[in-house]
C-alpha positions as CSV (number, residue, x, y, z in Angstrom):
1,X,0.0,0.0,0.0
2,X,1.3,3.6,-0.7
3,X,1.3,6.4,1.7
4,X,-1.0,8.3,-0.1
5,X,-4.0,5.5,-0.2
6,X,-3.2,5.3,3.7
7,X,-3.0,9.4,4.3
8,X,-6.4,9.5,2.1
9,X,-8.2,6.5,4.4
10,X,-6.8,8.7,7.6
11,X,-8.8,11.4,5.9
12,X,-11.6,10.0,5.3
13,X,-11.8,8.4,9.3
14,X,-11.5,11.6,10.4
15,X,-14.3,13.2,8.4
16,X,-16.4,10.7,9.9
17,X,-15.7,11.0,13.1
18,X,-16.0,15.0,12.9
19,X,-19.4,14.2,11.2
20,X,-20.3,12.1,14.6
21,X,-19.3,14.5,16.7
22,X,-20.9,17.3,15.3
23,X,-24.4,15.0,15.8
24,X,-23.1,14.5,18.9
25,X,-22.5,18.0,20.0
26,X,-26.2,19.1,18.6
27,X,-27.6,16.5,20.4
28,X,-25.9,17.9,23.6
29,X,-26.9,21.4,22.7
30,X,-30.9,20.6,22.2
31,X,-30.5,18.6,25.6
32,X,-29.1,21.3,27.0
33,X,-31.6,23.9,25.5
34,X,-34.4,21.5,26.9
35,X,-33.3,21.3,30.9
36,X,-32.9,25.4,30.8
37,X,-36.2,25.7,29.2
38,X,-37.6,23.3,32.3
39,X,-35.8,25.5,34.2
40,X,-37.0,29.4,33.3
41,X,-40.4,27.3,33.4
42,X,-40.0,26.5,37.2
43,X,-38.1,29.5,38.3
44,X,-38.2,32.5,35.5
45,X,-36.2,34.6,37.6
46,X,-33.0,32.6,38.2
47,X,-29.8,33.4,36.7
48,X,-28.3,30.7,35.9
49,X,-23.9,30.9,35.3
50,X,-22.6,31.2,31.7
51,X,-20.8,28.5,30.2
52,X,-17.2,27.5,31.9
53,X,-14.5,30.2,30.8
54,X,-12.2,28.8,28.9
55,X,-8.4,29.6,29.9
56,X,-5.9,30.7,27.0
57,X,-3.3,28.0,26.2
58,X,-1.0,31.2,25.2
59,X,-1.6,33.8,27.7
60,X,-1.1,33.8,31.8
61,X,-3.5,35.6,34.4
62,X,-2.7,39.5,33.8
63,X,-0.2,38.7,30.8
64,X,-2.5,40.7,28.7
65,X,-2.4,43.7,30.2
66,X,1.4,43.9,31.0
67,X,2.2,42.6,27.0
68,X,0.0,44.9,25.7
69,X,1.8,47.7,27.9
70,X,5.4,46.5,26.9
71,X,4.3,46.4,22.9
72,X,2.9,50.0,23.2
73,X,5.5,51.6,24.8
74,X,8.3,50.0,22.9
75,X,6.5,50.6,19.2
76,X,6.6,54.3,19.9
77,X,3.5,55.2,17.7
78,X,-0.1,54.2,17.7
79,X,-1.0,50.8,17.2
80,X,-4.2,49.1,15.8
81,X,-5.7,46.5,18.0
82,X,-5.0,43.8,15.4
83,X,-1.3,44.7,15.3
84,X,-0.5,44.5,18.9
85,X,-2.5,41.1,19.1
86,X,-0.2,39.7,16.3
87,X,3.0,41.3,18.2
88,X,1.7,39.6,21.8
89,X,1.3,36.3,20.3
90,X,4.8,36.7,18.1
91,X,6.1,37.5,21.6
92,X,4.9,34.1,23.5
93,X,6.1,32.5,20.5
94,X,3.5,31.8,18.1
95,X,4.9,32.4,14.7
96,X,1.3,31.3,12.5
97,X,-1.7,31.3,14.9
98,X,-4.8,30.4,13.6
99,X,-7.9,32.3,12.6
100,X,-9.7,31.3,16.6
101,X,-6.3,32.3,18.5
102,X,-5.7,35.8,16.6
103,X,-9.9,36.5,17.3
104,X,-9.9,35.3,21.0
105,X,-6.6,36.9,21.7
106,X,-8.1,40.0,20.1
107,X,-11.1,40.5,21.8
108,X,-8.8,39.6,25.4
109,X,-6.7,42.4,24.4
110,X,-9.5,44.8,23.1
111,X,-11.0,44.2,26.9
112,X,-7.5,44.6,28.3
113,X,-7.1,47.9,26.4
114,X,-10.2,49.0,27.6
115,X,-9.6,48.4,31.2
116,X,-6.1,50.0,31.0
117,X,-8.1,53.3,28.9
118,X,-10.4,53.5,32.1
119,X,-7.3,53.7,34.4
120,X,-5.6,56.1,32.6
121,X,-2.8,54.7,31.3
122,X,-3.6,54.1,27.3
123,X,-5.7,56.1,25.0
124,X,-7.5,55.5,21.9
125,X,-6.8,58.0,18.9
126,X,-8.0,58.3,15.2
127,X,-11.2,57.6,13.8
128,X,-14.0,54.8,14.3
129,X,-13.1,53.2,11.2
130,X,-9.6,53.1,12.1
131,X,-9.1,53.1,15.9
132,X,-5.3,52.8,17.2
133,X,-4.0,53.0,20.6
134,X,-1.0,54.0,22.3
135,X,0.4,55.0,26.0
136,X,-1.3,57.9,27.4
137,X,0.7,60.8,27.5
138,X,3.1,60.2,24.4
């Protein structure tokens, strides 16, 4: 047998067992949907907690805020959001991330930024099409 006939069966196993899991998953989802409906029946008042946080692989507790810090003081000029979030994860590392580690590690920054704004210690400039950020003060 070739490696290609045994890399195309590999492929074709996976695709199937993504194709389970994804009839898994909705299964779980519609289960889900169905005890919280039961619930707001019962109780329409109760909060119930939002889905376990997931943890970045990438980033440490408060790494955020001191990387987004270090980039923005050392680049000197303003910076869009989507540049410093490629610098931070260039910093830890991560040479290519992927399309759901350069949006999650975004929209951490973007809240980082924002807490840091509120504190005084980064401001936004430019216009809403085109928002950059940089220390306060420079």
């Amino acid at each position: 047998m070739s490696e290609i006939a045994n890399l195309r069966r590999a492929r074709i196993r996976c695709h199937k067992k993504l194709r389970q899991t994804e009839a898994l998953l909705a299964g779980y989802k519609a289960k889900l949907e169905t005890i919280e409906t039961a619930i707001y029946a019962i109780d329409p008042e109760l909060k119930l907690p939002l889905q376990h946080r997931q943890y970045s692989q990438v980033f440490k507790r408060g790494e955020y805020t001191r990387l987004t810090l270090d980039i923005l003081r050392t680049a000197g000029e303003p910076l869009p959001l989507r540049e410093i979030a490629l610098r931070a994860l260039a910093t830890k590392g991560v040479a290519l991330p992927d399309y759901r580690l350069r949006k999650v590690t975004r929209q951490r920054l973007g809240t980082a930024l924002v807490n840091l704004a509120s504190r005084g210690l980064v401001e936004k400039v430019g216009s809403p099409n085109k928002w950059t950020w940089r220390v306060a003060g420079y």
